[in-house]
PyMOL CGO cylinders between C-alpha atoms (Angstrom):
from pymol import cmd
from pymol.cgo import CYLINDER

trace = [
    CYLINDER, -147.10, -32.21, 74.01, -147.01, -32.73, 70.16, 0.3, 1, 1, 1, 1, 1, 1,
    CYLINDER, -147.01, -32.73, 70.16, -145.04, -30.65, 68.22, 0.3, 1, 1, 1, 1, 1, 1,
    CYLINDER, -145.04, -30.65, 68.22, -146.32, -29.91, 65.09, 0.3, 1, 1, 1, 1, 1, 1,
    CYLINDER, -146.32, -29.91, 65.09, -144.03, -31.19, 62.05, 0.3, 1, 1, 1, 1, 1, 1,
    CYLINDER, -144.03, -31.19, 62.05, -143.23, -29.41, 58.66, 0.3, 1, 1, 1, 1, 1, 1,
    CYLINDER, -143.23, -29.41, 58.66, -142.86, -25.83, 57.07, 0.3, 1, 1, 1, 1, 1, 1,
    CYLINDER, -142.86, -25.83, 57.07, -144.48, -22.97, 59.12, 0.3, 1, 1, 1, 1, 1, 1,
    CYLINDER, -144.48, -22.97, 59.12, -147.44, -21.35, 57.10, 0.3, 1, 1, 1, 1, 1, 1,
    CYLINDER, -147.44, -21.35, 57.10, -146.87, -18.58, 55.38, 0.3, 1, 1, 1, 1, 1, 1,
    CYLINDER, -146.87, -18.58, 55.38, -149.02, -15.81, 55.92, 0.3, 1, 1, 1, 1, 1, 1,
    CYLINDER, -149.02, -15.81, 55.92, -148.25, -14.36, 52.51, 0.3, 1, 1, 1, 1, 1, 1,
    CYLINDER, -148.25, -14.36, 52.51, -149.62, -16.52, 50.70, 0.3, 1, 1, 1, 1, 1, 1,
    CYLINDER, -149.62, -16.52, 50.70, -153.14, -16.16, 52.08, 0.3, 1, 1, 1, 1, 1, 1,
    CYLINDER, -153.14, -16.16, 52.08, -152.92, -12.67, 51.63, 0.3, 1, 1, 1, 1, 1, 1,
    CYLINDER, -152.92, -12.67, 51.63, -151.60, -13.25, 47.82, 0.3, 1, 1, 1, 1, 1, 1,
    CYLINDER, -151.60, -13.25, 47.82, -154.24, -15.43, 47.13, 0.3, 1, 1, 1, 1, 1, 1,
    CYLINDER, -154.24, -15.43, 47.13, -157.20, -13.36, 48.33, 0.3, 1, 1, 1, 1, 1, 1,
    CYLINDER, -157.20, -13.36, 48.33, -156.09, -10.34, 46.53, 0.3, 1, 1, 1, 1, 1, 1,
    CYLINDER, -156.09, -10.34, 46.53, -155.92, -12.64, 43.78, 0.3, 1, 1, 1, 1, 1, 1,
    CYLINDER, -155.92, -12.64, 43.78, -159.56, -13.62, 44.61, 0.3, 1, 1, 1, 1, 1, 1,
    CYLINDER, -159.56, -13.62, 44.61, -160.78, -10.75, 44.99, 0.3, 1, 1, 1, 1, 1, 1,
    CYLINDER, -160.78, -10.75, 44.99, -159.79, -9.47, 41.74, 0.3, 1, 1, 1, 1, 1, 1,
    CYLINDER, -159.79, -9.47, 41.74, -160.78, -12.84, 39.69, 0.3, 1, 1, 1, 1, 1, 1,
    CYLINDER, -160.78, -12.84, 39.69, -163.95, -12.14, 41.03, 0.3, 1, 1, 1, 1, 1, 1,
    CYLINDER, -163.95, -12.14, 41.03, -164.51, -8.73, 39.92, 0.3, 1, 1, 1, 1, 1, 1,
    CYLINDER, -164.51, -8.73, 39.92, -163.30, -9.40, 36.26, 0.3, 1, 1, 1, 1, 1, 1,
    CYLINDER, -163.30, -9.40, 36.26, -164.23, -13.03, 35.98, 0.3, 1, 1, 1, 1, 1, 1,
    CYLINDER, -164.23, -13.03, 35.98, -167.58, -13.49, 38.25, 0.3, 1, 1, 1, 1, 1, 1,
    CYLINDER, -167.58, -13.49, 38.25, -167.96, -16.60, 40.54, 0.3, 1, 1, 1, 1, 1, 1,
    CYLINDER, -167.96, -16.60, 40.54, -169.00, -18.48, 38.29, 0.3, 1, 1, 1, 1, 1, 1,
    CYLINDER, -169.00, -18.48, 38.29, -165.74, -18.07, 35.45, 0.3, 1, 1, 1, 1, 1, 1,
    CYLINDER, -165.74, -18.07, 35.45, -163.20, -17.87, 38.45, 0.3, 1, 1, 1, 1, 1, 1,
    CYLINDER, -163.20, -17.87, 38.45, -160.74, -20.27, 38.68, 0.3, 1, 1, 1, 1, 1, 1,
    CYLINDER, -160.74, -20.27, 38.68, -158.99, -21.81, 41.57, 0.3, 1, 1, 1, 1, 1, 1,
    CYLINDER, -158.99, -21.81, 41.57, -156.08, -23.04, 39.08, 0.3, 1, 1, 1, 1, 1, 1,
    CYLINDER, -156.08, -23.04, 39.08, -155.93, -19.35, 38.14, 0.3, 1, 1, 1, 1, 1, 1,
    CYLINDER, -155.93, -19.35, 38.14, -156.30, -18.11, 41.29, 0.3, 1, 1, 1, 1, 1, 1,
    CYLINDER, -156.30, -18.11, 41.29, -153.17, -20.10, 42.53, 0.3, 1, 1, 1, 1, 1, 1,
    CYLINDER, -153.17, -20.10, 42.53, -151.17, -19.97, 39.48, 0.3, 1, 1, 1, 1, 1, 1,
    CYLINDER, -151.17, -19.97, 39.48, -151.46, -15.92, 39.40, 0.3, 1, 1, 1, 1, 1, 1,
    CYLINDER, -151.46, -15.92, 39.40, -150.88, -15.92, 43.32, 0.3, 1, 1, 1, 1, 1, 1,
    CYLINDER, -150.88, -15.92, 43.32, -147.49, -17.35, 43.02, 0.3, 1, 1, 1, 1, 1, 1,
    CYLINDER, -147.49, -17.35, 43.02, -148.51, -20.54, 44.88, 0.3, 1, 1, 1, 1, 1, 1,
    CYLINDER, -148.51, -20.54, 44.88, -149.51, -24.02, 44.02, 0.3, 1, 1, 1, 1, 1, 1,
    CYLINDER, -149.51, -24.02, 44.02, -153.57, -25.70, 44.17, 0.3, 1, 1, 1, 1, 1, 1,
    CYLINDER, -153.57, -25.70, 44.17, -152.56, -28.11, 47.37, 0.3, 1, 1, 1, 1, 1, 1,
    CYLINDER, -152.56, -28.11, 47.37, -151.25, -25.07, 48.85, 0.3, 1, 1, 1, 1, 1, 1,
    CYLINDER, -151.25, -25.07, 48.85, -154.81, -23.31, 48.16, 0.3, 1, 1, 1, 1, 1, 1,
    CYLINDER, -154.81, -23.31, 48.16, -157.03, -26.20, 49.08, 0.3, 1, 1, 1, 1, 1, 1,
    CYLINDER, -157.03, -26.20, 49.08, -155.34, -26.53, 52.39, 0.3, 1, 1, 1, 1, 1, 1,
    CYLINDER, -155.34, -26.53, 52.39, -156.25, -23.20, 52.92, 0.3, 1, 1, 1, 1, 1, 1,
    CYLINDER, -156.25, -23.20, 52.92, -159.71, -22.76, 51.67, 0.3, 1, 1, 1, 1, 1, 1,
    CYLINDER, -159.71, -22.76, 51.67, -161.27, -26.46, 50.57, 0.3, 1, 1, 1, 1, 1, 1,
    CYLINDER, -161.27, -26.46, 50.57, -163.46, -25.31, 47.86, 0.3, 1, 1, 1, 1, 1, 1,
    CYLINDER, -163.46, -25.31, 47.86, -164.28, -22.08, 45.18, 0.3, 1, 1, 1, 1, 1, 1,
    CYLINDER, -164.28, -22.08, 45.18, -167.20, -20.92, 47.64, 0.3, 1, 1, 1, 1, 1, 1,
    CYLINDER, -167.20, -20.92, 47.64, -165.14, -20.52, 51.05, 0.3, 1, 1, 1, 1, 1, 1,
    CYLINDER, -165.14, -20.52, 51.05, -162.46, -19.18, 48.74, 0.3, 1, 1, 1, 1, 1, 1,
    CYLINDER, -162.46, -19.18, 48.74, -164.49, -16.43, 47.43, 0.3, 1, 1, 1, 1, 1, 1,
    CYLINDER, -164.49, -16.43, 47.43, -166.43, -15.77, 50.93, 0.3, 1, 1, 1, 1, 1, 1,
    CYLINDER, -166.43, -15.77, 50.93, -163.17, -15.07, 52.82, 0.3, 1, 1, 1, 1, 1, 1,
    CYLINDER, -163.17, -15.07, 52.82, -161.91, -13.11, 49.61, 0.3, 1, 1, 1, 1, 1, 1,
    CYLINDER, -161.91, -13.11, 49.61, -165.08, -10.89, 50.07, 0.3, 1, 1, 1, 1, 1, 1,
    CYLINDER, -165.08, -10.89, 50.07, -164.66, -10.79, 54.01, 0.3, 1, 1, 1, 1, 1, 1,
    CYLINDER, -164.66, -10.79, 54.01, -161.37, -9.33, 53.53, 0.3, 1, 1, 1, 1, 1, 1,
    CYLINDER, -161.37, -9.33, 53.53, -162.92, -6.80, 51.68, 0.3, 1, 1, 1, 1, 1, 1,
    CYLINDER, -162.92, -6.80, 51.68, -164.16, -4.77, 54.37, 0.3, 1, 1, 1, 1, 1, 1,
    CYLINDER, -164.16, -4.77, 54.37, -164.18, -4.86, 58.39, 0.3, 1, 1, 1, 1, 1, 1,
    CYLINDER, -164.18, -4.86, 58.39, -167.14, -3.75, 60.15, 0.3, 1, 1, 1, 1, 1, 1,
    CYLINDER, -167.14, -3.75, 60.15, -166.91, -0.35, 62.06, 0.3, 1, 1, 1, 1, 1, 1,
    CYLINDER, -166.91, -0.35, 62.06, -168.75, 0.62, 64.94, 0.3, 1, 1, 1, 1, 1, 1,
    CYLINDER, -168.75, 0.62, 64.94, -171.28, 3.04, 64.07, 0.3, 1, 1, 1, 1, 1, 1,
    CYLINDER, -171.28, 3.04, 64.07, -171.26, 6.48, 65.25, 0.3, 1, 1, 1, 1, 1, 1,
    CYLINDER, -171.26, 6.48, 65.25, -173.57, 8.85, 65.18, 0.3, 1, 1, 1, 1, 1, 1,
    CYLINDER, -173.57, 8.85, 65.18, -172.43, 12.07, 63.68, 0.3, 1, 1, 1, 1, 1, 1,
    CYLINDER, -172.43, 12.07, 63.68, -172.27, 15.33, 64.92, 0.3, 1, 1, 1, 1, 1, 1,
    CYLINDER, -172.27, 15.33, 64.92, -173.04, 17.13, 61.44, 0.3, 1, 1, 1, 1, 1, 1,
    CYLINDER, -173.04, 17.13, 61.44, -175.55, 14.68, 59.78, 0.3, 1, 1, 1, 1, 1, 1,
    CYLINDER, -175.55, 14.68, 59.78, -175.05, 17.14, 56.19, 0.3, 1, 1, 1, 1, 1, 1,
    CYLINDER, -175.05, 17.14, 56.19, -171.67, 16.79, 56.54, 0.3, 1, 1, 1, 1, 1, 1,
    CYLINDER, -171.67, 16.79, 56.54, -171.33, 13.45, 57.38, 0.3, 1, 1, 1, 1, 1, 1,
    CYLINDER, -171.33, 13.45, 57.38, -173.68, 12.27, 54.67, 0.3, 1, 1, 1, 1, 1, 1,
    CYLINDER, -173.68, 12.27, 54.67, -171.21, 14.06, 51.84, 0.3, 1, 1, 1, 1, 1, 1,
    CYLINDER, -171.21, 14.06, 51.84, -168.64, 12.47, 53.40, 0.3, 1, 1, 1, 1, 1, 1,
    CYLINDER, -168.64, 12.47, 53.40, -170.19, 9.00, 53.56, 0.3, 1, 1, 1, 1, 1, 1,
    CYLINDER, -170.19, 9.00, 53.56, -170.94, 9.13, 49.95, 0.3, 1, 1, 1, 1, 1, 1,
    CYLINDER, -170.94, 9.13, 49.95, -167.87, 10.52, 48.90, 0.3, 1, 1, 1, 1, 1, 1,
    CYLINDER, -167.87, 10.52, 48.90, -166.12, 7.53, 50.43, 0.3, 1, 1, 1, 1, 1, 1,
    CYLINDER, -166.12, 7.53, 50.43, -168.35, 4.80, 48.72, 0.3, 1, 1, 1, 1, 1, 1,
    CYLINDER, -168.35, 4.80, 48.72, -167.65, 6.62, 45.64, 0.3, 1, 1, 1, 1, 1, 1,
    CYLINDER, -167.65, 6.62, 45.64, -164.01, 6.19, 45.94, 0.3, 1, 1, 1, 1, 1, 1,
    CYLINDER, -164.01, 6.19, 45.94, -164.68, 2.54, 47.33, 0.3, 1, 1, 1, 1, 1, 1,
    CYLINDER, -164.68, 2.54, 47.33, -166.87, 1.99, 44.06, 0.3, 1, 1, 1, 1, 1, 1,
    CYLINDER, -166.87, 1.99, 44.06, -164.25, 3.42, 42.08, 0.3, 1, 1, 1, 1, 1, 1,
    CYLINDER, -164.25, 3.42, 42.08, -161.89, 1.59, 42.62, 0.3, 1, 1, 1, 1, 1, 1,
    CYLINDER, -161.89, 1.59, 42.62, -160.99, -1.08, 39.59, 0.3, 1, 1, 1, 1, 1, 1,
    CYLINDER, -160.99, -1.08, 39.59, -163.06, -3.95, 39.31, 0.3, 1, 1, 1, 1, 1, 1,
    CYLINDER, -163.06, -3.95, 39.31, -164.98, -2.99, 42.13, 0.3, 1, 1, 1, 1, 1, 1,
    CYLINDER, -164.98, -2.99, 42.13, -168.19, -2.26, 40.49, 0.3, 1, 1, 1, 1, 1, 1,
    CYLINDER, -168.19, -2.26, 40.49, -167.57, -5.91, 38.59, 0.3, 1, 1, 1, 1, 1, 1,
    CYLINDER, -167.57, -5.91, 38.59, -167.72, -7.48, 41.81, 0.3, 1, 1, 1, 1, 1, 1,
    CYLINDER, -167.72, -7.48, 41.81, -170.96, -5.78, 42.61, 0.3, 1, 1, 1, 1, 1, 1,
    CYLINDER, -170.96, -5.78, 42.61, -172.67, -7.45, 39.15, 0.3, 1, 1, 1, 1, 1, 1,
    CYLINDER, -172.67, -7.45, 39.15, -170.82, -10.98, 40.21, 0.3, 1, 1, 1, 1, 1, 1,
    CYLINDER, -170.82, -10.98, 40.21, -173.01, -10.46, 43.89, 0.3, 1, 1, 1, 1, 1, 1,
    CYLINDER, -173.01, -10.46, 43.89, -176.28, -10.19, 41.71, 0.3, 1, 1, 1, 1, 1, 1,
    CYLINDER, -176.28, -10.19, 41.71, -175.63, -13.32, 39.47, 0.3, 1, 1, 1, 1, 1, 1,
    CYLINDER, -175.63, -13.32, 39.47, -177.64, -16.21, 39.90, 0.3, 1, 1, 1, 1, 1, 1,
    CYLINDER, -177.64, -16.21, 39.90, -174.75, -18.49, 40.07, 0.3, 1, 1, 1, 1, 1, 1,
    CYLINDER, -174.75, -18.49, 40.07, -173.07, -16.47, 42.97, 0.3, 1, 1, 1, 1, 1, 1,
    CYLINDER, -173.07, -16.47, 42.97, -173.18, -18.90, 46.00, 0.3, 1, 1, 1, 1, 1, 1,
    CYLINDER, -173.18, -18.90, 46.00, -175.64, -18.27, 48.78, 0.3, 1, 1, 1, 1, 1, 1,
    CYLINDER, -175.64, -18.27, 48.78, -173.17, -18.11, 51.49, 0.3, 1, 1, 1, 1, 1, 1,
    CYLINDER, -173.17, -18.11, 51.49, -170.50, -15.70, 49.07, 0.3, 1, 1, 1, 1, 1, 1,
    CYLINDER, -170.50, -15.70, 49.07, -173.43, -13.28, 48.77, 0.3, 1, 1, 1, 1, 1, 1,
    CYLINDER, -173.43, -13.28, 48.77, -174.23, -13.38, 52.52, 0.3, 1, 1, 1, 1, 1, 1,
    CYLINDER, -174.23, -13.38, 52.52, -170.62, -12.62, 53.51, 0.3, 1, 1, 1, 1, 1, 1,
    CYLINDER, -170.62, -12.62, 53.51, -170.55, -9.29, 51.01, 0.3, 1, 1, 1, 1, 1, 1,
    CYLINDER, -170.55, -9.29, 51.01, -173.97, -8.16, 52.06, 0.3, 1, 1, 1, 1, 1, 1,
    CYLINDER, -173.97, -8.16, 52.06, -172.63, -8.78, 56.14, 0.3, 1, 1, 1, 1, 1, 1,
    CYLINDER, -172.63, -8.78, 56.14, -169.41, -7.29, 55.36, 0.3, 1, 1, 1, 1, 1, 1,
    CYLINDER, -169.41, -7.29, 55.36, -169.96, -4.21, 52.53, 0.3, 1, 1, 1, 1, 1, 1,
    CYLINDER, -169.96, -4.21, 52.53, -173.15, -3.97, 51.82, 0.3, 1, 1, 1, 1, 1, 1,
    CYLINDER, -173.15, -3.97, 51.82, -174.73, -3.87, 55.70, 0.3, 1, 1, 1, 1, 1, 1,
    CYLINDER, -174.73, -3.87, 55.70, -172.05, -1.94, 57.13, 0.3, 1, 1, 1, 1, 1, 1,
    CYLINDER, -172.05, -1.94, 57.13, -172.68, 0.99, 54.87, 0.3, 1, 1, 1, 1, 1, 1,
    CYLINDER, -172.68, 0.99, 54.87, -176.36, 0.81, 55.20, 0.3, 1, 1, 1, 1, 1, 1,
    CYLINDER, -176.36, 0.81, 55.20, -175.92, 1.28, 58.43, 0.3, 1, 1, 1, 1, 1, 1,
    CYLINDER, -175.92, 1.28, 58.43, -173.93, 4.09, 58.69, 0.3, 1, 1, 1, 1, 1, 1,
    CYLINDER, -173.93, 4.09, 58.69, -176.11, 5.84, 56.24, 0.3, 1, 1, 1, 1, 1, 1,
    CYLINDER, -176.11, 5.84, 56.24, -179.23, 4.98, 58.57, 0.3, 1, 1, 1, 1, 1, 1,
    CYLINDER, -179.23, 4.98, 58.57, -177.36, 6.66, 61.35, 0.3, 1, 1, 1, 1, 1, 1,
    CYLINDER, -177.36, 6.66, 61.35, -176.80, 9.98, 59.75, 0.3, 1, 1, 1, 1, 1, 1,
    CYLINDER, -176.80, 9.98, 59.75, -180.18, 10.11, 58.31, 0.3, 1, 1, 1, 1, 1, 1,
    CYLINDER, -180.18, 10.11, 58.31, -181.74, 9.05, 62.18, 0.3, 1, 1, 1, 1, 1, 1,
    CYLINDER, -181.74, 9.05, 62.18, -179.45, 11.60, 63.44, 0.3, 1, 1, 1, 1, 1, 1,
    CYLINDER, -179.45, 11.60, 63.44, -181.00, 14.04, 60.94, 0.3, 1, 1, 1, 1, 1, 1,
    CYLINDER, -181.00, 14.04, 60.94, -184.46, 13.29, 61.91, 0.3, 1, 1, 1, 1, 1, 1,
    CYLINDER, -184.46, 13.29, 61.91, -183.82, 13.01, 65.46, 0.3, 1, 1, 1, 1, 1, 1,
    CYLINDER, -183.82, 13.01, 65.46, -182.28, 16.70, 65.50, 0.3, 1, 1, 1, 1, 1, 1,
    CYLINDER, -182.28, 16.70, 65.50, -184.99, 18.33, 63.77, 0.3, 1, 1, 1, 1, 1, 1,
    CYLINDER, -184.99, 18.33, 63.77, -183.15, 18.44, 60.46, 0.3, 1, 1, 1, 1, 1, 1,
    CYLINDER, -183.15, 18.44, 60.46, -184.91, 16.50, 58.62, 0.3, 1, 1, 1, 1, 1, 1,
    CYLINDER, -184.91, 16.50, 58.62, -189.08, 15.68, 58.33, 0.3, 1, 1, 1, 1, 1, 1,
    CYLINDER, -189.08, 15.68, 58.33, -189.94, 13.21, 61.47, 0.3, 1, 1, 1, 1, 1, 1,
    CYLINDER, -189.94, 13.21, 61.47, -191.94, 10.94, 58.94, 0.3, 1, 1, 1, 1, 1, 1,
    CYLINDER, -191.94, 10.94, 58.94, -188.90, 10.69, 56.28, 0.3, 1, 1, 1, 1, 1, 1,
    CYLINDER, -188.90, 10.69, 56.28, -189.04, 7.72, 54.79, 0.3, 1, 1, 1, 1, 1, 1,
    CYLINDER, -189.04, 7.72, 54.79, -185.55, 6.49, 55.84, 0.3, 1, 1, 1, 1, 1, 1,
    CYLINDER, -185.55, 6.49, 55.84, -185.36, 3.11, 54.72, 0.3, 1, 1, 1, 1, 1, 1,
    CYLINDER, -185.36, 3.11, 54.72, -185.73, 4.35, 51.24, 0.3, 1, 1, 1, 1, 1, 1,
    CYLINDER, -185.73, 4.35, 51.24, -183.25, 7.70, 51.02, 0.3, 1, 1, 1, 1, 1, 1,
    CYLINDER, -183.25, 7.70, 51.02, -180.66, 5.17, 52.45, 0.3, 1, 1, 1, 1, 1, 1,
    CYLINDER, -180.66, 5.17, 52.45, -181.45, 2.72, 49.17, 0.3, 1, 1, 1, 1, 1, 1,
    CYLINDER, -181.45, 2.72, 49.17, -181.73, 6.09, 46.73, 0.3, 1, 1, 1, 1, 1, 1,
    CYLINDER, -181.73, 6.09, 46.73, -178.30, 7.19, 48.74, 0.3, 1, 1, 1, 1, 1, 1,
    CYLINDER, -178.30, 7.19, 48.74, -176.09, 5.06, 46.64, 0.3, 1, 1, 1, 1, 1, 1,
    CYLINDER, -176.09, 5.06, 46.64, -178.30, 3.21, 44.41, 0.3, 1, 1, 1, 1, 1, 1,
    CYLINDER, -178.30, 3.21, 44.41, -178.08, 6.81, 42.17, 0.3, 1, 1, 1, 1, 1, 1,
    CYLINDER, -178.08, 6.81, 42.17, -174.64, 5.53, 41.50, 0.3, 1, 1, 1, 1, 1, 1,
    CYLINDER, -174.64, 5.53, 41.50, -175.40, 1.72, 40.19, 0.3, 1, 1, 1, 1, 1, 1,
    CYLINDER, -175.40, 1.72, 40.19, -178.68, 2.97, 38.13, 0.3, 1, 1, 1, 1, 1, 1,
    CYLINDER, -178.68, 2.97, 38.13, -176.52, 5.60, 36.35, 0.3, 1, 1, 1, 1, 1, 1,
    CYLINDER, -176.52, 5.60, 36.35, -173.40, 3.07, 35.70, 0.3, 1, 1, 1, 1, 1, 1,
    CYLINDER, -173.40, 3.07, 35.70, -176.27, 0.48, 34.73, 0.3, 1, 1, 1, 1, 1, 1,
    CYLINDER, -176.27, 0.48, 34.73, -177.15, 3.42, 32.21, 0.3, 1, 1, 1, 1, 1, 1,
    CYLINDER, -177.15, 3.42, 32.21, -173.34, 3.49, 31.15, 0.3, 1, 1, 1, 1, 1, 1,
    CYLINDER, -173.34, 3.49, 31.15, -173.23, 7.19, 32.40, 0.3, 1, 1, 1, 1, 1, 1,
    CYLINDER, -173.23, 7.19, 32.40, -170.41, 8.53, 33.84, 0.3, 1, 1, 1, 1, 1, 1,
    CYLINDER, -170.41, 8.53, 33.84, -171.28, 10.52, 37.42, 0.3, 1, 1, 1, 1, 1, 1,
    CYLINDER, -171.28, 10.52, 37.42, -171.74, 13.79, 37.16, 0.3, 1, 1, 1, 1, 1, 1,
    CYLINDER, -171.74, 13.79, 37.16, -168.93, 16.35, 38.94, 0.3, 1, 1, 1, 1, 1, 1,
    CYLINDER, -168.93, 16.35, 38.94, -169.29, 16.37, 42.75, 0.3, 1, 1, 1, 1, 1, 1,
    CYLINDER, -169.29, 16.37, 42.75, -171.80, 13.31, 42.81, 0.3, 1, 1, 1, 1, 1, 1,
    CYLINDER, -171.80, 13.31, 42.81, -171.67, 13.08, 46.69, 0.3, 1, 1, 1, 1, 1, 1,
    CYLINDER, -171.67, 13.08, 46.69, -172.04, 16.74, 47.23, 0.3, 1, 1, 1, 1, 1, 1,
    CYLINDER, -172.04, 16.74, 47.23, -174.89, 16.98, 44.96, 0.3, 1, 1, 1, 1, 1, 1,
    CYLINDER, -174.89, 16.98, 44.96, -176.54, 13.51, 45.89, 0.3, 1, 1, 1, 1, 1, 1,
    CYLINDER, -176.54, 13.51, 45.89, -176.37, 14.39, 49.70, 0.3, 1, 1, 1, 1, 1, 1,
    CYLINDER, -176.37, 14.39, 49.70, -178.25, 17.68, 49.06, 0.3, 1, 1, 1, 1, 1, 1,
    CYLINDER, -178.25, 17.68, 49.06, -181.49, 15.77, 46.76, 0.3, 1, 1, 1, 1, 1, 1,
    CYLINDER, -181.49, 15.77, 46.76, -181.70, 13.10, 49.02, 0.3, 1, 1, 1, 1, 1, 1,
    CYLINDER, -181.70, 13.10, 49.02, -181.34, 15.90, 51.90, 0.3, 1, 1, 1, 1, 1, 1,
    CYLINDER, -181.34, 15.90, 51.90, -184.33, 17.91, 50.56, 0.3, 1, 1, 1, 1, 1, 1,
    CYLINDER, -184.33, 17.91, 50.56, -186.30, 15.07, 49.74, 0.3, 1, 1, 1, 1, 1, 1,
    CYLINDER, -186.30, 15.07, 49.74, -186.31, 14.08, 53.47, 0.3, 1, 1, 1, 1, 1, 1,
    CYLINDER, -186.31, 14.08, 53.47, -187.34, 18.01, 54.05, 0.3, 1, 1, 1, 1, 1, 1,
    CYLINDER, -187.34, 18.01, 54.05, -183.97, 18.63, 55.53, 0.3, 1, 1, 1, 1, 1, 1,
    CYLINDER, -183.97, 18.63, 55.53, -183.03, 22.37, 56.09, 0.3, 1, 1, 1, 1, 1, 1,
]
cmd.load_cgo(trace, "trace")
């Protein structure tokens, strides 16, 4: 059996360091962020980094996995309710500082392909889906037309919030409650 020589890893540090990445790429972008910085700011040194993560694009990839974890979707037993809830929690997600920073970083051209992937899999896809659920819930209960065009309300479901901060307009009061009910009536939901 070989025994395995030197310091034990610290655990810490990885956690420092993606926090650290996580914000570097809201403010910064992919492109501007710095592993230097990134290691400096974490408390930690660049060999301690790169023996972690070997390069800037598995760095930022696991910073965006730790972002979010999947969850098992559920259908819900109030589809209204659960949609004002669902939107009310991205907008407290997307509220959060530098959060929607890291959403413009996604869309740049320099973002990596496999960085992009991993925050679609992990933020982007996960909420989708549990938007899709509600609304198929919806439909499948009656509550909603039988022909709604799903795939779209799910898209106008929280792109609302990205075309007005595009806009530089602030949200207006109650933007989940009042979202849920447009898209709701759009669908022909009663």
């Amino acid at each position: 059996m070989t025994r395995r020589t030197g310091r034990a890893r610290d655990s810490s540090i990885d956690d420092r360091i993606l926090a650290v990445a996580r914000r570097h790429l809201s403010v910064y972008g992919y492109e501007r962020m710095s592993l230097a910085a990134v290691a400096q700011e974490a408390g930690t040194t660049r060999p301690a980094l790169y023996r972690r993560w070997p390069g800037k694009a598995e760095l930022a990839a696991a910073a965006v996995a730790s972002m979010a974890e999947e969850e098992e979707v559920r259908p819900p037993r109030d589809p209204y309710t659960a949609l004002v809830a669902e939107l009310a929690d991205f907008e407290r997600g997307v509220s959060r500082p530098g959060r929607l920073s890291l959403v413009g970083s996604m869309l740049q051209d320099t973002t990596q392909p496999e960085v992009l992937a991993r925050y679609r899999a992990r933020v982007v896809a996960p909420r989708r889906r549990r938007i899709l659920a509600i609304l198929e819930t919806a439909r499948d209960g009656g509550l909603i037309d039988a022909d709604a065009d799903l795939e779209v309300a799910v898209t106008m479901c929280t792109g609302s919030w990205y075309g007005r901060a595009l806009a530089g307009s602030t949200p207006p009061p109650r933007w989940p409650e009042r979202t849920a009910a447009l898209v709701w009536r759009a669908l022909g939901g009663r």
